[in-house]
C-alpha positions as CSV (number, residue, x, y, z in Angstrom):
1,X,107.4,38.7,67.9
2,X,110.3,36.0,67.4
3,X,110.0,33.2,69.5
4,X,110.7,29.3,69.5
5,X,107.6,27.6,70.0
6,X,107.7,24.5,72.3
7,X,107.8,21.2,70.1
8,X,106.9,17.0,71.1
9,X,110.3,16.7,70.9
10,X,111.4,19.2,74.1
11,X,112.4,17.7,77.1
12,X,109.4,17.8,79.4
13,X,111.7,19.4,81.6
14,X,112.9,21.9,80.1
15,X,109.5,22.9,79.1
16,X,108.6,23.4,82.9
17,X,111.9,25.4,83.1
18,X,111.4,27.5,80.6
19,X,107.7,28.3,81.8
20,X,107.1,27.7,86.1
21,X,103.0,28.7,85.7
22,X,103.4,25.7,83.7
23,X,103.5,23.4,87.2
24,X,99.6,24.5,87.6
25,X,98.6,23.0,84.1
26,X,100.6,19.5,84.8
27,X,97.8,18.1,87.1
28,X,95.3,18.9,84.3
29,X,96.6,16.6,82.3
30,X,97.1,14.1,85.0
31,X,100.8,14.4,84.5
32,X,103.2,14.4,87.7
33,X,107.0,14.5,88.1
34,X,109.5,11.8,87.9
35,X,109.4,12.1,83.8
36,X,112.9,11.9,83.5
37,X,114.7,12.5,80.5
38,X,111.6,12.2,78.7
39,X,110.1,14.6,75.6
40,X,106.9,15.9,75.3
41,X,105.3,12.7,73.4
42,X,106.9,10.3,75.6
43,X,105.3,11.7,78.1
44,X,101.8,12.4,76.9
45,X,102.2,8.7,75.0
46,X,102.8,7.3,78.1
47,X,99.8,9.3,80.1
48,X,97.2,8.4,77.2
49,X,97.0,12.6,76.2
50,X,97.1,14.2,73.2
51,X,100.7,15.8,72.5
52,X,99.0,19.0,70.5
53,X,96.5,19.8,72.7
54,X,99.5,19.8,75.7
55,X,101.4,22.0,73.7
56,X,98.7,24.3,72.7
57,X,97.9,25.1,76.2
58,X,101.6,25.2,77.0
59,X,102.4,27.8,74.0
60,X,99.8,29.6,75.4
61,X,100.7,30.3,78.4
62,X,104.0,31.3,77.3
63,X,103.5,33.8,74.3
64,X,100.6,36.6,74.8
65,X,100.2,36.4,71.0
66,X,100.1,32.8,70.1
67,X,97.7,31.7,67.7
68,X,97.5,27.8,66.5
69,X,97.9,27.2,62.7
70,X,95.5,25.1,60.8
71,X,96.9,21.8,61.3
72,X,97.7,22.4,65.0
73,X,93.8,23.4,65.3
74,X,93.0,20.2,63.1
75,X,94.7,17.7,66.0
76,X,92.9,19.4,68.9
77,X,90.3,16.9,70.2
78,X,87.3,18.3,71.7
79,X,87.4,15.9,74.2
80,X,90.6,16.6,75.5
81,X,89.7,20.3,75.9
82,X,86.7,19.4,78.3
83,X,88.6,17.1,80.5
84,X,91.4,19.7,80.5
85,X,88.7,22.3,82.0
86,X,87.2,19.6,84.4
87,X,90.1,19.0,85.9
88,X,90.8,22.8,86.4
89,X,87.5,23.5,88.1
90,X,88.2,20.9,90.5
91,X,91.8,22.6,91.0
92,X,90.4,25.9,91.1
93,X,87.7,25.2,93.7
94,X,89.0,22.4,95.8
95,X,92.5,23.9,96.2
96,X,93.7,27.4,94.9
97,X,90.2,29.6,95.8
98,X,89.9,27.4,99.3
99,X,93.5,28.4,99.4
100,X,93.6,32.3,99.0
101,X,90.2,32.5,100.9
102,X,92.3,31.5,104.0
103,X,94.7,33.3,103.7
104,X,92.5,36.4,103.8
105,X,90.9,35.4,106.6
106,X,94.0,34.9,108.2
107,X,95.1,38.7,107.1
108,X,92.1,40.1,108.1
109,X,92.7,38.8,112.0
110,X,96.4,39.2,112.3
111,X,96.2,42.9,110.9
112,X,93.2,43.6,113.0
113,X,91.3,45.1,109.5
114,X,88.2,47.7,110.4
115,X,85.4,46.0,108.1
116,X,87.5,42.9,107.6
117,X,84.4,41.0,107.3
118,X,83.5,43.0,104.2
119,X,86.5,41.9,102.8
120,X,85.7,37.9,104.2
121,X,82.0,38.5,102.1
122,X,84.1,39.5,99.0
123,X,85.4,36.5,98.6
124,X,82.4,34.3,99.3
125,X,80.3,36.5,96.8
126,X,83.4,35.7,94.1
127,X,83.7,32.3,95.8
128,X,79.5,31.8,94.7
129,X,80.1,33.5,91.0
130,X,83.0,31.4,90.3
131,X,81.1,27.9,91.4
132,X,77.8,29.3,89.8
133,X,80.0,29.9,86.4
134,X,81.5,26.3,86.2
135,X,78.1,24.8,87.2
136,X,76.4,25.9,84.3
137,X,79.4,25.0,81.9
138,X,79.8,21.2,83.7
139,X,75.6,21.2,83.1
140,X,75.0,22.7,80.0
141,X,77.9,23.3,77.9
142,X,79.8,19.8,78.3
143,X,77.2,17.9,77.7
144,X,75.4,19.5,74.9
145,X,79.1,19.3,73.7
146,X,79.4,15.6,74.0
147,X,76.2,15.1,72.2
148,X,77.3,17.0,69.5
149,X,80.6,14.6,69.0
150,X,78.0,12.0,69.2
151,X,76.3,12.9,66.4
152,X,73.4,14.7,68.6
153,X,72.5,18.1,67.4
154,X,70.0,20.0,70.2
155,X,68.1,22.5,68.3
156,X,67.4,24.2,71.6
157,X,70.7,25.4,72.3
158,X,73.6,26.5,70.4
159,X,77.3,27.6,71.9
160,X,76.6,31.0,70.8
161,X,74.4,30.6,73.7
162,X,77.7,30.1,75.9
163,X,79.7,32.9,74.2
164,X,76.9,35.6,74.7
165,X,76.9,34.3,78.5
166,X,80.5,33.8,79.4
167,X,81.1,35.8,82.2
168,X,84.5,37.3,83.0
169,X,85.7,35.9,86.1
170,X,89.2,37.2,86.9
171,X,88.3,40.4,86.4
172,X,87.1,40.6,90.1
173,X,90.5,39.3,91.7
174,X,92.0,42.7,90.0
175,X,89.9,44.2,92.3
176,X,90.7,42.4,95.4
177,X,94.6,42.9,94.2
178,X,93.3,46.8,94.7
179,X,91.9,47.0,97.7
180,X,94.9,44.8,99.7
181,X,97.6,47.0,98.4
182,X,95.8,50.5,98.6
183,X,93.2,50.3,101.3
184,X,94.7,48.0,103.5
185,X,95.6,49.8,107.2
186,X,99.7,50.5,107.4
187,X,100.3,47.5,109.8
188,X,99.7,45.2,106.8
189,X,103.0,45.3,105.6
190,X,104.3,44.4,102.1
191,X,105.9,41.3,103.7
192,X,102.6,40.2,105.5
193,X,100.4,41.0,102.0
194,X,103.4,39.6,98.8
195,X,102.4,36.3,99.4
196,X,98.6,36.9,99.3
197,X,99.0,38.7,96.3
198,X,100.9,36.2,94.5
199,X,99.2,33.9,94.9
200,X,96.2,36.0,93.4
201,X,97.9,37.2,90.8
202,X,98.7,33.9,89.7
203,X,95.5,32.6,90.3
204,X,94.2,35.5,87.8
205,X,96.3,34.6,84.9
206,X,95.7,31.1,85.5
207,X,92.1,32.4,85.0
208,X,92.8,34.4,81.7
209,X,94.1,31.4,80.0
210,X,91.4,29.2,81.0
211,X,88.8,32.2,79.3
212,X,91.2,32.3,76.6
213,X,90.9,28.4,75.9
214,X,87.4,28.3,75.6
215,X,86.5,31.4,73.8
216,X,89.0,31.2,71.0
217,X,89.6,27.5,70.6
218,X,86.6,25.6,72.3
219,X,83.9,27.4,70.9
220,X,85.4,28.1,67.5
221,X,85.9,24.1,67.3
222,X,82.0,23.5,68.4
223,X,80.8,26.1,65.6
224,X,82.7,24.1,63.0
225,X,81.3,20.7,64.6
226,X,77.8,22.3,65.1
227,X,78.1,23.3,61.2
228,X,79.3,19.8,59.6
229,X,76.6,18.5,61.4
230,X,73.9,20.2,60.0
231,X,72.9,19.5,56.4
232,X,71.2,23.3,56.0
233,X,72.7,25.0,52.8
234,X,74.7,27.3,54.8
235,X,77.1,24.2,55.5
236,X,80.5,25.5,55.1
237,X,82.0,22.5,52.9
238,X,79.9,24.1,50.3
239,X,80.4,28.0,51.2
240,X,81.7,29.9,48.0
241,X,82.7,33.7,48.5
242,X,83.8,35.8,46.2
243,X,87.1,37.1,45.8
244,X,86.6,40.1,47.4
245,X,84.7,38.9,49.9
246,X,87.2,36.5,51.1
247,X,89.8,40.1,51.2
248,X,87.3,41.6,53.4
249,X,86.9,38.0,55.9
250,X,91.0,38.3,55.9
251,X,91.6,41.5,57.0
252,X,88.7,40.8,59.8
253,X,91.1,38.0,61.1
254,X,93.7,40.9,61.5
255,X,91.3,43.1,63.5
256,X,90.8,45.5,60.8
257,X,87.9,48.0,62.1
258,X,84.7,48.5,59.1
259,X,86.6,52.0,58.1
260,X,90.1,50.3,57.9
261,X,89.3,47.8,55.4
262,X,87.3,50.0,53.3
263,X,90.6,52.7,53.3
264,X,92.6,49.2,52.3
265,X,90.4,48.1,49.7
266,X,89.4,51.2,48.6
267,X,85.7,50.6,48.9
268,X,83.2,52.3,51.1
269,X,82.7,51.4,54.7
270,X,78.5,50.3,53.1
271,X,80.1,47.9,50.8
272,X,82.2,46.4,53.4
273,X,79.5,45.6,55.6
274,X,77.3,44.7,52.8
275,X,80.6,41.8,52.1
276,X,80.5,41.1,56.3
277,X,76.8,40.2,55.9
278,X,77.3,38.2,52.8
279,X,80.2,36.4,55.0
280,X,77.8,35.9,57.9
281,X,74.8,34.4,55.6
282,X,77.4,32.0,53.6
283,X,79.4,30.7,56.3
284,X,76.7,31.3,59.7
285,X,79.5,32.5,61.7
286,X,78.9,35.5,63.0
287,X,82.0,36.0,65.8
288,X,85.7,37.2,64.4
289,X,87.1,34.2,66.5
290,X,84.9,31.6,64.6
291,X,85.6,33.6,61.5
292,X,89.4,33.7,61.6
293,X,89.0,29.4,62.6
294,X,87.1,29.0,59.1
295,X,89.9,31.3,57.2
296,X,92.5,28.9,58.7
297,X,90.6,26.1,58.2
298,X,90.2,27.0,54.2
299,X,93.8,28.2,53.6
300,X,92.9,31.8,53.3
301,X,95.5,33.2,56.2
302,X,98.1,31.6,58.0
């Protein structure tokens, strides 16, 4: 795909135009209007933010496919990431769930819905997994993060622990998108159910980039962290893989199935995941997404 990524030198403005979910991340990063003619690091300059990590989350909301490059990954700051989710949480329960709650309550009575009050305990049961998933992340996996940045390494937990665990939540909002438009009695008309449904809908994706954040950027950045600060033999500043090894770890970045890579290297599907285990043991990543961060990291794909 050919695309112009957004730079620190854009026009903050133009950035917004060229993206409108864009006006739900602003607040996240504490940003308002009234920036003017001002670029991208003017602004974050001025706000105290980091410039890369803006225009990560901002070039990932825009293109399906982006993936950051090494150095882009290298400026990231941990930190930033966390207070970026904080601030979301508190957006996502304190305005935009509070928000569409209401306004299915406010369906449900105007369209006289039989069983609207299953629909009304939908959305608390949502409402409870939504708050029960941010509680454990704002009570486990922040802090255990933050100790790690302070040199702290628990034994007792490890963020694999938070990828095995991490819960989809949007994929229940496709539901609810379901029942409105198909199940809904006639009198709920298109114009009384759009808004509703926007507003879900945007909520959802909102959602999907928030997932997308933390399972392929914040918990690829705690493995490396987790890994420089252990001194085990398995840390990666002194992982050596062979040659062919380090063909099999690139064509896993590319999402090359067991079978494909041994058709492209011409070597059984038993000797490439001999290589994989060989990866695992060297490196002690087992995920793809950690996998593809220590390939960027060492300058074996782009």
């Amino acid at each position: 795909m050919n695309y112009t990524l957004f730079s620190e030198n854009a026009k903050m403005a133009d950035v917004i135009l060229a993206n409108s979910r864009l006006l739900y991340v602003l607040p996240y990063f504490g940003i308002g209007f009234g920036f003017g003619e001002k670029t991208v690091k003017q602004v974050c300059n001025d706000k105290n933010i980091s410039a890369p990590l803006l225009l990560l989350v901002c070039n990932m909301y825009t293109f399906d496919d982006y993936i950051p490059n090494k150095e882009d990954l290298k400026q990231i700051p941990v930190e930033g990431i966390i207070t970026y989710l904080q601030n979301s949480h508190k957006d996502y329960l304190q305005v935009r769930m509070p928000q569409i709650i209401s306004d299915i309550h406010n369906l449900v009575d105007i369209c006289q819905i039989k069983n609207g009050d299953f629909l009304d305990l939908f959305c608390e049961k949502y409402k409870q997994e939504v708050i029960a998933h941010f509680k454990y992340e704002e009570d486990i996996v922040f802090p255990y993060i933050i100790q790690l940045l302070n040199g702290v390494k628990e034994d007792r937990y490890h963020i694999k622990e938070y990828e095995a665990n991490h819960s989809d939540i949007d994929a229940s909002l496709n539901d609810l998108k379901n029942i409105i438009m198909k199940f809904l009695p006639l009198n709920c008309t298109i114009e009384k159910c759009r808004d509703i449904l926007y507003n879900i809908s945007m909520f959802e994706y909102d959602l999907s980039k928030h997932t997308l954040l933390e399972n392929k950027i914040l918990i690829s950045l705690v493995e490396h962290i987790e890994r420089n600060n252990t001194t085990s033999a398995q840390s990666t500043e002194n992982v050596e893989l062979s040659d062919r090894e380090k063909d099999v770890l690139i064509a896993l970045t590319k999402g090359l199935t067991n079978k494909e890579i041994a058709e492209k290297l011409h070597i059984s599907a038993h000797t490439v995941i001999s290589h994989r285990k060989n990866i695992v043991r060297k490196t002690g990543i087992k995920a793809v997404s950690g996998l593809t961060l220590y390939a960027l990291f060492n300058n074996l794909v782009s």
